[in-house]
PDBQT receptor file of N, H, CA, C and O in Angstrom, charges set to zero:
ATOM      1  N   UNK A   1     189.634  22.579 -16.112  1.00  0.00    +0.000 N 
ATOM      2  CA  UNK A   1     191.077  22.506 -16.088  1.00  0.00    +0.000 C 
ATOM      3  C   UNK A   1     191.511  21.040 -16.205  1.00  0.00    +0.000 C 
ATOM      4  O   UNK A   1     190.983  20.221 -15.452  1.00  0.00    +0.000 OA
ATOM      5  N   UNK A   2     192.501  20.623 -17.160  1.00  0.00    +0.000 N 
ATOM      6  H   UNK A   2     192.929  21.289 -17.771  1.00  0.00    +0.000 HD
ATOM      7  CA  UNK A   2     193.096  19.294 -17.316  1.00  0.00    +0.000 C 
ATOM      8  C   UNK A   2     193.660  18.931 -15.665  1.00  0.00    +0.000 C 
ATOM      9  O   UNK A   2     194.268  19.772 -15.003  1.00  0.00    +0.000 OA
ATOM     10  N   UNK A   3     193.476  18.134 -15.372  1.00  0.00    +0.000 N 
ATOM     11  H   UNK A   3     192.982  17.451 -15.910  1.00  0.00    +0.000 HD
ATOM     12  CA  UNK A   3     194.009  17.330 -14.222  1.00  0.00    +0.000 C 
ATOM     13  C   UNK A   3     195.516  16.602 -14.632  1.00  0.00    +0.000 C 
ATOM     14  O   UNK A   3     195.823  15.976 -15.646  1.00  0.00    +0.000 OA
ATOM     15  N   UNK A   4     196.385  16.976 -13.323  1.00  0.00    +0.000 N 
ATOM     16  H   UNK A   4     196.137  17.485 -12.499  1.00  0.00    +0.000 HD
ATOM     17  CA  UNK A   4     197.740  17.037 -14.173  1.00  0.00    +0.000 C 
ATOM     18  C   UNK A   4     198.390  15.687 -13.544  1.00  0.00    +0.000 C 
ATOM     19  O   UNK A   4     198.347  15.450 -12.337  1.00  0.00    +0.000 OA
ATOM     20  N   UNK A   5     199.041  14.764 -14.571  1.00  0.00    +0.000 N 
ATOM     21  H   UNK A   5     199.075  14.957 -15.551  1.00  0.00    +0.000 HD
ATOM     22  CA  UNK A   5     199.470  13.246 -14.632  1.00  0.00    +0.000 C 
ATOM     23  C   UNK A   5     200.510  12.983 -13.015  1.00  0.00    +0.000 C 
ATOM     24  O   UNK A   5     201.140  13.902 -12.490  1.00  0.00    +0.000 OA
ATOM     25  N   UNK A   6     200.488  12.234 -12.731  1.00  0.00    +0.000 N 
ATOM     26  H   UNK A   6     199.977  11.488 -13.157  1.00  0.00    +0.000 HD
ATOM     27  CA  UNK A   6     201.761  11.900 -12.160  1.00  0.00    +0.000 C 
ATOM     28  C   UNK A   6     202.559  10.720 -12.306  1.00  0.00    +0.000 C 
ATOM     29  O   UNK A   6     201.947   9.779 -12.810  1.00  0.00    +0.000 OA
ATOM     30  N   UNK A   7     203.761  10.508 -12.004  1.00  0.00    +0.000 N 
ATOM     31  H   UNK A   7     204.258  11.273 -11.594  1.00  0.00    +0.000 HD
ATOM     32  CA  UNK A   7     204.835   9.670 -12.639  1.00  0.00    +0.000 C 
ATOM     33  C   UNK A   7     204.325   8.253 -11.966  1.00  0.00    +0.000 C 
ATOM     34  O   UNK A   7     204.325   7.941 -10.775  1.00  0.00    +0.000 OA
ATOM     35  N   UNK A   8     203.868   7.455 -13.174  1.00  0.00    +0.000 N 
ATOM     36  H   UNK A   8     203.868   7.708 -14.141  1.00  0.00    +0.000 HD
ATOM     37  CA  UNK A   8     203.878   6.075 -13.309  1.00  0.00    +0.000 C 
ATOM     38  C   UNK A   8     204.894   5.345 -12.156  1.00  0.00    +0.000 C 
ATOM     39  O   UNK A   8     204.614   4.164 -11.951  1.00  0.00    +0.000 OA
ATOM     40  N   UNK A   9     205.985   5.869 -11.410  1.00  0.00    +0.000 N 
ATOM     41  H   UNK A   9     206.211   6.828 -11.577  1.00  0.00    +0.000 HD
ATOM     42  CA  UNK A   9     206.557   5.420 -10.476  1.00  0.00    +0.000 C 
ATOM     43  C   UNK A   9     206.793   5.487  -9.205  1.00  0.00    +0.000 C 
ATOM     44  O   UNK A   9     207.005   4.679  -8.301  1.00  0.00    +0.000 OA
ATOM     45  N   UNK A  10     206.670   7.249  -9.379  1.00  0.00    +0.000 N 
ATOM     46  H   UNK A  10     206.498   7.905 -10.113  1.00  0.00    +0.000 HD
ATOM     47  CA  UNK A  10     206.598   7.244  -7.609  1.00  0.00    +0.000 C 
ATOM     48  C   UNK A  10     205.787   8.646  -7.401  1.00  0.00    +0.000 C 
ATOM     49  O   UNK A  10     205.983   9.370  -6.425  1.00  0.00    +0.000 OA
ATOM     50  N   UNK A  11     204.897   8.923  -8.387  1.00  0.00    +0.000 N 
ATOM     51  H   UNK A  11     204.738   8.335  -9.179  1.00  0.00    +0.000 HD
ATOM     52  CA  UNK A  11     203.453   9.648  -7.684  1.00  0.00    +0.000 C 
ATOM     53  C   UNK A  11     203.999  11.086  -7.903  1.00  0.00    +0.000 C 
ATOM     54  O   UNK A  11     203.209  11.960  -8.259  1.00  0.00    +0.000 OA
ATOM     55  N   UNK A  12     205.119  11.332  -7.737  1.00  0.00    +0.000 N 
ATOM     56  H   UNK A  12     205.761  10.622  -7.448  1.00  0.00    +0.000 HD
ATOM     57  CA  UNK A  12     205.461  12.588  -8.262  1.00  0.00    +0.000 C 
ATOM     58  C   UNK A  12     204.632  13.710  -9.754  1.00  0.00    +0.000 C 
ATOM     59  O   UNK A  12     204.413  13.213 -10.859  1.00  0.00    +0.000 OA
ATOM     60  N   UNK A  13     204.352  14.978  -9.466  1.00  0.00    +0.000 N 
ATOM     61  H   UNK A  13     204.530  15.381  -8.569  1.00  0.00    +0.000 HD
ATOM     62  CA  UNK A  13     203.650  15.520 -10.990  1.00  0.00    +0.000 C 
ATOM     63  C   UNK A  13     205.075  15.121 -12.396  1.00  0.00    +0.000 C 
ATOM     64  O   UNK A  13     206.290  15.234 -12.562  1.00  0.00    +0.000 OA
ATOM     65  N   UNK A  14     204.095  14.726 -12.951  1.00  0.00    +0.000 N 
ATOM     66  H   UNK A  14     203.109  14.634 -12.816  1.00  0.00    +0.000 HD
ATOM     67  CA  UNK A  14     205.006  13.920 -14.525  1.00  0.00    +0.000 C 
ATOM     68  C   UNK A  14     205.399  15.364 -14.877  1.00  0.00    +0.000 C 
ATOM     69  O   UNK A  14     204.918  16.313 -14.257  1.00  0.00    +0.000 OA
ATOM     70  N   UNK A  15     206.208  15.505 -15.799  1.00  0.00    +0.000 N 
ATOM     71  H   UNK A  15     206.599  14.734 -16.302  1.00  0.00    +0.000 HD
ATOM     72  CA  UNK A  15     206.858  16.554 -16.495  1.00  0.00    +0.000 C 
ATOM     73  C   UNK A  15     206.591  16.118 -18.098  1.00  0.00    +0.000 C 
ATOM     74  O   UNK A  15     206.918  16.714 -19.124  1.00  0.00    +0.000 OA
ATOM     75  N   UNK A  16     205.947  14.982 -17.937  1.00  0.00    +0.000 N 
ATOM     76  H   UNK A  16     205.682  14.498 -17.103  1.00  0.00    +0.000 HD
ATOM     77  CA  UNK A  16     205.873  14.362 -20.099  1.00  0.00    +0.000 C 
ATOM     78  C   UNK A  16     205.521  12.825 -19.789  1.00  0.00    +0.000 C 
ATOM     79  O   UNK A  16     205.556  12.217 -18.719  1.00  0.00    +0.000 OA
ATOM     80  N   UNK A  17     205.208  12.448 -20.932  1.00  0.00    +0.000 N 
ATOM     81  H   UNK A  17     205.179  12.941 -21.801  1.00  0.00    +0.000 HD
ATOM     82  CA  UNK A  17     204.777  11.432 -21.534  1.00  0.00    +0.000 C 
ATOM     83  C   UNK A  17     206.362  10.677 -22.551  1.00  0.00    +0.000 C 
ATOM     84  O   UNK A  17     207.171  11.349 -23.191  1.00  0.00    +0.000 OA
ATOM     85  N   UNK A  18     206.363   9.707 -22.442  1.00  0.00    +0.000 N 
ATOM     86  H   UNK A  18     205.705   9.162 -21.922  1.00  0.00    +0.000 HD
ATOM     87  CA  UNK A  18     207.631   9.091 -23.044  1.00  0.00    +0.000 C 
ATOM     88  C   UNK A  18     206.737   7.418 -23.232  1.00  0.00    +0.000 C 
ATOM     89  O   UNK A  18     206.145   6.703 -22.423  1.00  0.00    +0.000 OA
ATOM     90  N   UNK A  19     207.054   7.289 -24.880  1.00  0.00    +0.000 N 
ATOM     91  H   UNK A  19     207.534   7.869 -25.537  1.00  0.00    +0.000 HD
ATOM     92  CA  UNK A  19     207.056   5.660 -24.895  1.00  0.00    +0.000 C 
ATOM     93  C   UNK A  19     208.237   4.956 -25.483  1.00  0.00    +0.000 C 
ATOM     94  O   UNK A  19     208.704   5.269 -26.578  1.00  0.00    +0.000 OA
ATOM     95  N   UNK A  20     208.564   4.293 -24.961  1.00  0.00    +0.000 N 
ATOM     96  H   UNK A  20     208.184   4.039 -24.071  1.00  0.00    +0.000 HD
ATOM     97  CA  UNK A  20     210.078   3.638 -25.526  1.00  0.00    +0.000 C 
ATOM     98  C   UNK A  20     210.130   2.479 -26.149  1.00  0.00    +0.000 C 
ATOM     99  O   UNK A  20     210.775   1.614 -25.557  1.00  0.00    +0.000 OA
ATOM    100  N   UNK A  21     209.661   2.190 -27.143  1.00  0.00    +0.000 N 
ATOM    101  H   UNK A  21     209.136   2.893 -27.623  1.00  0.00    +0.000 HD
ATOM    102  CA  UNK A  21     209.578   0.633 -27.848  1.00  0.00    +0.000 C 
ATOM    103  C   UNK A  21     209.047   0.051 -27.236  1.00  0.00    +0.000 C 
ATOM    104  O   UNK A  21     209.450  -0.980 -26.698  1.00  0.00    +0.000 OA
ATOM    105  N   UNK A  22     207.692   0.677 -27.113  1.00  0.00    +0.000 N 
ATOM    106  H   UNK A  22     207.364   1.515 -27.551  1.00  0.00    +0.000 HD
ATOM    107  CA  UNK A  22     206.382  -0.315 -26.591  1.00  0.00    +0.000 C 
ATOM    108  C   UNK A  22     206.145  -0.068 -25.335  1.00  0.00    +0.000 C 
ATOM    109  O   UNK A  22     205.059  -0.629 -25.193  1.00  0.00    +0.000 OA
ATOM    110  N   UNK A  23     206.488   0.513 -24.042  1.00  0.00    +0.000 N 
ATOM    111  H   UNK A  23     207.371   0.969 -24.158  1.00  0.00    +0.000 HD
ATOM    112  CA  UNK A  23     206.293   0.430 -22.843  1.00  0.00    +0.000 C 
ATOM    113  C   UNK A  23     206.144   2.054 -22.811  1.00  0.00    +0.000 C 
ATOM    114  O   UNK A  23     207.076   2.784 -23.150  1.00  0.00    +0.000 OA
ATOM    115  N   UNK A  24     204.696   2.620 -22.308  1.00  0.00    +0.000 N 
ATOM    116  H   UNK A  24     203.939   2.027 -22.033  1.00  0.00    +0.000 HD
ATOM    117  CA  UNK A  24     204.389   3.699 -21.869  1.00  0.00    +0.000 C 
ATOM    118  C   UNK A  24     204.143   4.161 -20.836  1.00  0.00    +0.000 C 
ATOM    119  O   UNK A  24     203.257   3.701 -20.117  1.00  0.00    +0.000 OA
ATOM    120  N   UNK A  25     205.040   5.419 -20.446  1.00  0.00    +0.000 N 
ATOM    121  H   UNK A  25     205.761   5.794 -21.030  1.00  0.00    +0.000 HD
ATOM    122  CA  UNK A  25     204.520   6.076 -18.595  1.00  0.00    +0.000 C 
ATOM    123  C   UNK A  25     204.652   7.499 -18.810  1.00  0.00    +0.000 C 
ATOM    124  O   UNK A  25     205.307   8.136 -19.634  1.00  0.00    +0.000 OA
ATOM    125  N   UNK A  26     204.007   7.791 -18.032  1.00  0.00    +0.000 N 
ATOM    126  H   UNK A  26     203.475   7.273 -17.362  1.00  0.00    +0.000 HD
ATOM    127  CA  UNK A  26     203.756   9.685 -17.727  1.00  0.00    +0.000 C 
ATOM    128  C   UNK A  26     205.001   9.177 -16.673  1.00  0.00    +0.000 C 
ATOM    129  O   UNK A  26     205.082   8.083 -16.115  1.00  0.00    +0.000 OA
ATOM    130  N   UNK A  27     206.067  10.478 -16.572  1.00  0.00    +0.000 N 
ATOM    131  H   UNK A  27     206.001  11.367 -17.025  1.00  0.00    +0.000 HD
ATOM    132  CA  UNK A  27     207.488  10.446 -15.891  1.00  0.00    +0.000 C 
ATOM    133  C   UNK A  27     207.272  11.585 -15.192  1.00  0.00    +0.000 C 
ATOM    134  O   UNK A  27     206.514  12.491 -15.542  1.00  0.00    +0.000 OA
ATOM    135  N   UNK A  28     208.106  11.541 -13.943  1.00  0.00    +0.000 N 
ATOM    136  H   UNK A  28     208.721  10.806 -13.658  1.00  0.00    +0.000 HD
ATOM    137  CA  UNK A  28     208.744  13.078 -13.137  1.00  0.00    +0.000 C 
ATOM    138  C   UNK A  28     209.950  13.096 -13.718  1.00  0.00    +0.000 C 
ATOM    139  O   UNK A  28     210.459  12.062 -14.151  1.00  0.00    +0.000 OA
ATOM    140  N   UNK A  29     210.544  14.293 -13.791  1.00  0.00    +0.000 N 
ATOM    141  H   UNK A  29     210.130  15.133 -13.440  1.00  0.00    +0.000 HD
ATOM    142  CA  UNK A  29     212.035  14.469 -13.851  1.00  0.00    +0.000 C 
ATOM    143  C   UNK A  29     213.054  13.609 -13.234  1.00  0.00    +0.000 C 
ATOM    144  O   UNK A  29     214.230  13.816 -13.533  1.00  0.00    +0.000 OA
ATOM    145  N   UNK A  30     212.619  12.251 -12.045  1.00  0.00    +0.000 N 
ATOM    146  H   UNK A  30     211.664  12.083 -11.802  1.00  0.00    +0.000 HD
ATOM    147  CA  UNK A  30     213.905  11.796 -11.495  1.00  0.00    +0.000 C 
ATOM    148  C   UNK A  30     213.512  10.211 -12.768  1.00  0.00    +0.000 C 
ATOM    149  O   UNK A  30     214.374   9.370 -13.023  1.00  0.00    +0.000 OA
ATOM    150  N   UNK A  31     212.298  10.179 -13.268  1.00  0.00    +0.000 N 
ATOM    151  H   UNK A  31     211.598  10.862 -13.060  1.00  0.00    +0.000 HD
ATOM    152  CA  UNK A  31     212.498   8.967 -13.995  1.00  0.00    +0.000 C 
ATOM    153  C   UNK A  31     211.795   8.649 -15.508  1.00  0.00    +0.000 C 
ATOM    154  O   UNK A  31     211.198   7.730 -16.068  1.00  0.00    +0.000 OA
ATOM    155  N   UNK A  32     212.351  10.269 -15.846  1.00  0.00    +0.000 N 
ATOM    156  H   UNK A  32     212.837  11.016 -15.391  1.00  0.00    +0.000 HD
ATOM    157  CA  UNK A  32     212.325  10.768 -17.652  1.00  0.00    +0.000 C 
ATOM    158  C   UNK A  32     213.809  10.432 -18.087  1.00  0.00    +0.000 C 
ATOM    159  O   UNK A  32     214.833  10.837 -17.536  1.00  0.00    +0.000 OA
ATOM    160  N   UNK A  33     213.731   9.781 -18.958  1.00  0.00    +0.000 N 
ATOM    161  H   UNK A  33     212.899   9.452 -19.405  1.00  0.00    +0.000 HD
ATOM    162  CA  UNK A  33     214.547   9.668 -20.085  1.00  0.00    +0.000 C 
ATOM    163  C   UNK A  33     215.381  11.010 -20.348  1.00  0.00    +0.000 C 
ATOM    164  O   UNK A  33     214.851  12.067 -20.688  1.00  0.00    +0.000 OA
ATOM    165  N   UNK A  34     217.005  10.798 -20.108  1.00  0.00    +0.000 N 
ATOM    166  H   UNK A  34     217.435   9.939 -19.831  1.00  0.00    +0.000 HD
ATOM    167  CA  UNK A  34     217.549  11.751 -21.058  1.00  0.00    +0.000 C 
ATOM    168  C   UNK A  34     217.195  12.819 -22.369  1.00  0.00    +0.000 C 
ATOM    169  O   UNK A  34     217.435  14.004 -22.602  1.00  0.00    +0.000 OA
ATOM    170  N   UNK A  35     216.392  11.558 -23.175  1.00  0.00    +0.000 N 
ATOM    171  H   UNK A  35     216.197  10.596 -22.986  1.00  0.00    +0.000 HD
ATOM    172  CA  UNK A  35     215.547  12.259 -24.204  1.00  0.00    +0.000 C 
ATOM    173  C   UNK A  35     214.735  13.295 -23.861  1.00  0.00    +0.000 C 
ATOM    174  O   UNK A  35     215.016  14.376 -24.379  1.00  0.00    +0.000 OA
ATOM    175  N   UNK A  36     214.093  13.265 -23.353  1.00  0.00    +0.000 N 
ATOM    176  H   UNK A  36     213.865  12.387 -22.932  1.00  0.00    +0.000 HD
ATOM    177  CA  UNK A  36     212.633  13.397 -22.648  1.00  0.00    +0.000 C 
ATOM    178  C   UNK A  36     213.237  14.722 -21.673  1.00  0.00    +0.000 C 
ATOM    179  O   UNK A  36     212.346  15.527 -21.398  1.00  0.00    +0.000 OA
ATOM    180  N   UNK A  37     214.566  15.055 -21.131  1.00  0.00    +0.000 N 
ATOM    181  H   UNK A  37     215.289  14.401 -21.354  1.00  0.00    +0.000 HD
ATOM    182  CA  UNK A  37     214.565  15.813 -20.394  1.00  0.00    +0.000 C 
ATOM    183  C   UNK A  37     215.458  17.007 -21.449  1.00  0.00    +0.000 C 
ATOM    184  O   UNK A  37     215.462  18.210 -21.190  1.00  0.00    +0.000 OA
ATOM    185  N   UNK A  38     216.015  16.539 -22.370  1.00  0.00    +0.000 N 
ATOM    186  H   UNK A  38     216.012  15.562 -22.580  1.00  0.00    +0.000 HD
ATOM    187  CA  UNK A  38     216.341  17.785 -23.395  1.00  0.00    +0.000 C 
ATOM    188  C   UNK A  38     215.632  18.213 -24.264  1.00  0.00    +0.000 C 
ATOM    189  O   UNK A  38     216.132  18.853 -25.190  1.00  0.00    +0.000 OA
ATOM    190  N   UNK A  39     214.088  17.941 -24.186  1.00  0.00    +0.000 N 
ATOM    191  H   UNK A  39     213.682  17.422 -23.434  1.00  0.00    +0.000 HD
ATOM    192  CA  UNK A  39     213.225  18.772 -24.531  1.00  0.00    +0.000 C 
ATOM    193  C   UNK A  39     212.342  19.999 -23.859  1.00  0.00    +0.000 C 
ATOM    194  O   UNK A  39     212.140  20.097 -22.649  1.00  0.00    +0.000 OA
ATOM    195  N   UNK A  40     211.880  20.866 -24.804  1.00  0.00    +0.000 N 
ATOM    196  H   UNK A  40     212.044  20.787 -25.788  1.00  0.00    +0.000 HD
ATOM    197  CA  UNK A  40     211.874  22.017 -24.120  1.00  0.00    +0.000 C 
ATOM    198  C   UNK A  40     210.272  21.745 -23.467  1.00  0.00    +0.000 C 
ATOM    199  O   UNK A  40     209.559  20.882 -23.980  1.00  0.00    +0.000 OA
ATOM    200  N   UNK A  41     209.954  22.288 -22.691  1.00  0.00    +0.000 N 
ATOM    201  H   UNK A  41     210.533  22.989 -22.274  1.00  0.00    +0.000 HD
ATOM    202  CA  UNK A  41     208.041  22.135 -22.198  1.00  0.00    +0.000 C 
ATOM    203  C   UNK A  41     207.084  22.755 -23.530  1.00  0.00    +0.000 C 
ATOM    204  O   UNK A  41     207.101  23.926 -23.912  1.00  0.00    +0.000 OA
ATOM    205  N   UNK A  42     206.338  21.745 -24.055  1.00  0.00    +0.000 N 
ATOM    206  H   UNK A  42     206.324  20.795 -23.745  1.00  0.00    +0.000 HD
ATOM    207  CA  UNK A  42     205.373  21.725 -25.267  1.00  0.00    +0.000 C 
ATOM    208  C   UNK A  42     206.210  21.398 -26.229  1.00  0.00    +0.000 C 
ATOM    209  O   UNK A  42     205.643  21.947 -27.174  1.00  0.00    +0.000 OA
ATOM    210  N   UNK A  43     207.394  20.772 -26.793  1.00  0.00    +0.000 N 
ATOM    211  H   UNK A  43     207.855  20.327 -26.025  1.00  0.00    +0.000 HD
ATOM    212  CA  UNK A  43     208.243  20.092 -27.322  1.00  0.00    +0.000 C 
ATOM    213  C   UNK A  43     207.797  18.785 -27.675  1.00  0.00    +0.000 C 
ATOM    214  O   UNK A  43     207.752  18.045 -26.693  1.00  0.00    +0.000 OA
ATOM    215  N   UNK A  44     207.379  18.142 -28.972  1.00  0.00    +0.000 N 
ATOM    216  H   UNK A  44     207.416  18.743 -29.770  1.00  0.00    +0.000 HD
ATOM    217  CA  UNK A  44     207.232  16.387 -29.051  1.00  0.00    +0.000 C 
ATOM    218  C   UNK A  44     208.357  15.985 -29.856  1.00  0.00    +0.000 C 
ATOM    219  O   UNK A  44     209.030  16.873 -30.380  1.00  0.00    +0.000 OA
ATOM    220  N   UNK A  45     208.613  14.956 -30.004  1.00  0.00    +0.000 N 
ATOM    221  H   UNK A  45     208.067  14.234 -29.579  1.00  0.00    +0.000 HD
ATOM    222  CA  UNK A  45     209.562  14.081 -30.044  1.00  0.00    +0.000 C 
ATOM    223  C   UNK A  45     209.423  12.849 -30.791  1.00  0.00    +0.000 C 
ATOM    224  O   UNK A  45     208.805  11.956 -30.211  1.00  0.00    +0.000 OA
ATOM    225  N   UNK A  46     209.977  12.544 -32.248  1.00  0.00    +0.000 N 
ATOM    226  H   UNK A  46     210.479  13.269 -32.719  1.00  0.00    +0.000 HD
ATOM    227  CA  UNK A  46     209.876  10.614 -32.553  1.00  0.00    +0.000 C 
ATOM    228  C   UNK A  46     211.105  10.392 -32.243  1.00  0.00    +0.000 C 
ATOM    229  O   UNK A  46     211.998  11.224 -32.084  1.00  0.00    +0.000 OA
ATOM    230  N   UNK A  47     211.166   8.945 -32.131  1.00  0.00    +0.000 N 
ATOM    231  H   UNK A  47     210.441   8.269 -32.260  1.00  0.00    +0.000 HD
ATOM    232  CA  UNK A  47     212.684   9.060 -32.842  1.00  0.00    +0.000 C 
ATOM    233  C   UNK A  47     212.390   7.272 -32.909  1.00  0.00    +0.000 C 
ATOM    234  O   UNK A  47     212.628   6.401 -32.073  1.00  0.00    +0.000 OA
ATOM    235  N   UNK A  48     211.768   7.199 -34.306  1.00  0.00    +0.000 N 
ATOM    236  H   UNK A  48     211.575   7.907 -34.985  1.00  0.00    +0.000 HD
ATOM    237  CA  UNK A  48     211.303   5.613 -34.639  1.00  0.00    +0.000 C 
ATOM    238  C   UNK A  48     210.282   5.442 -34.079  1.00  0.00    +0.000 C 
ATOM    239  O   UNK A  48     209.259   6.125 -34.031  1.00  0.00    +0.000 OA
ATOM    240  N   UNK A  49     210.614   4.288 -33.535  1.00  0.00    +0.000 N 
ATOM    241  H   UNK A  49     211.445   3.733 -33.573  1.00  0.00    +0.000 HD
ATOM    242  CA  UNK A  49     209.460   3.497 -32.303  1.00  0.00    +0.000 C 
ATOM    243  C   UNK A  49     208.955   4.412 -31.117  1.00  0.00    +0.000 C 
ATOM    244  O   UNK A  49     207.955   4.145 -30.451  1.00  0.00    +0.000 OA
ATOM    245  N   UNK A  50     209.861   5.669 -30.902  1.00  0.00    +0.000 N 
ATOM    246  H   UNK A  50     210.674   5.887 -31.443  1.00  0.00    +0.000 HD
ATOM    247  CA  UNK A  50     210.085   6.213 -29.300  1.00  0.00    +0.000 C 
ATOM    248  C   UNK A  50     209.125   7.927 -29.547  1.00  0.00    +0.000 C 
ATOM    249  O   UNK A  50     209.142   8.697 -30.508  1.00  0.00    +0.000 OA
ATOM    250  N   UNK A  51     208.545   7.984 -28.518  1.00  0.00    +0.000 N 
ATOM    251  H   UNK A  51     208.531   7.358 -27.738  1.00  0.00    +0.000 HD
ATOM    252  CA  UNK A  51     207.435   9.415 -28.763  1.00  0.00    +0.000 C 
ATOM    253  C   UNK A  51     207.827   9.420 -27.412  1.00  0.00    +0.000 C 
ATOM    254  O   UNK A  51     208.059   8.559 -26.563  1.00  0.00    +0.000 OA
ATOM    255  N   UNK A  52     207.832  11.350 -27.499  1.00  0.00    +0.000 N 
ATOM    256  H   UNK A  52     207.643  12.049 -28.189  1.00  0.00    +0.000 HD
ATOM    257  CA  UNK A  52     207.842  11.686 -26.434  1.00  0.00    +0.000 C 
ATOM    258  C   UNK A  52     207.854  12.917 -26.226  1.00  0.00    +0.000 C 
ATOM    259  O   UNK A  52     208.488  13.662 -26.972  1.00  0.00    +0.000 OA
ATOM    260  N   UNK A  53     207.208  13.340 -25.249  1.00  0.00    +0.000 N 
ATOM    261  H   UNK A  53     206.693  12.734 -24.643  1.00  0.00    +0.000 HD
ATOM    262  CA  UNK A  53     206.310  14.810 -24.928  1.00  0.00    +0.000 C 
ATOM    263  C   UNK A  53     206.388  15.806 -23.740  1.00  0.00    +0.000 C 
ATOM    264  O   UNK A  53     205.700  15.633 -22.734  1.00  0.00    +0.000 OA
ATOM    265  N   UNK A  54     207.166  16.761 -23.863  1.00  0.00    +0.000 N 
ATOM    266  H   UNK A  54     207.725  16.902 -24.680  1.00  0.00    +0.000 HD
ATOM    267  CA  UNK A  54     207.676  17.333 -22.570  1.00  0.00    +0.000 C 
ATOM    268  C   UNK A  54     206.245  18.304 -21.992  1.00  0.00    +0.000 C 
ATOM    269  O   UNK A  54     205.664  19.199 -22.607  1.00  0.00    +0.000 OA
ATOM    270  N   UNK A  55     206.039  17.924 -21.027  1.00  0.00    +0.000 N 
ATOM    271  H   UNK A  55     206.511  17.197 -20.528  1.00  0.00    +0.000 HD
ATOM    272  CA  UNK A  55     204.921  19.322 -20.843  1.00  0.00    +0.000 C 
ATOM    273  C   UNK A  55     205.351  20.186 -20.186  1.00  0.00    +0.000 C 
ATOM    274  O   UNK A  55     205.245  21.332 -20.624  1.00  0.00    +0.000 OA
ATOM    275  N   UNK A  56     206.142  19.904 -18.594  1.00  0.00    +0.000 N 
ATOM    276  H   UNK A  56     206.227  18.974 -18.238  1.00  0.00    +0.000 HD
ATOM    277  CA  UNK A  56     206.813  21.475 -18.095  1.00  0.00    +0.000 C 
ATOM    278  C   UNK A  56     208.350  21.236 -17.967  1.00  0.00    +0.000 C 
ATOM    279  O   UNK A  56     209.093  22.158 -17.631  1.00  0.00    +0.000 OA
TER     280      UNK A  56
């Protein structure tokens, strides 16, 4: 079983992966991107420079 990420900030389980013009973190819902939270779970995302990957 994949071992599941937690948010680059405060340890919380990440909900996605988001990189924003160069700076990358696995996020929880209190510190995902707008972007990142109007995607649906298994949803990816460019938009230019910016990737981003909803998992739940």
């Amino acid at each position: 079983m994949a071992e599941k990420k937690k948010c680059e900030y405060c340890e919380k389980e990440a909900i996605g992966f988001q990189s924003l013009e160069g700076s990358f973190a696995w996020v929880c819902r209190d510190h995902a991107d707008s972007l990142l939270l109007e995607l649906k779970p298994g949803e990816k995302q460019v938009y230019g420079a910016c990737y981003l990957e909803r998992y739940t």
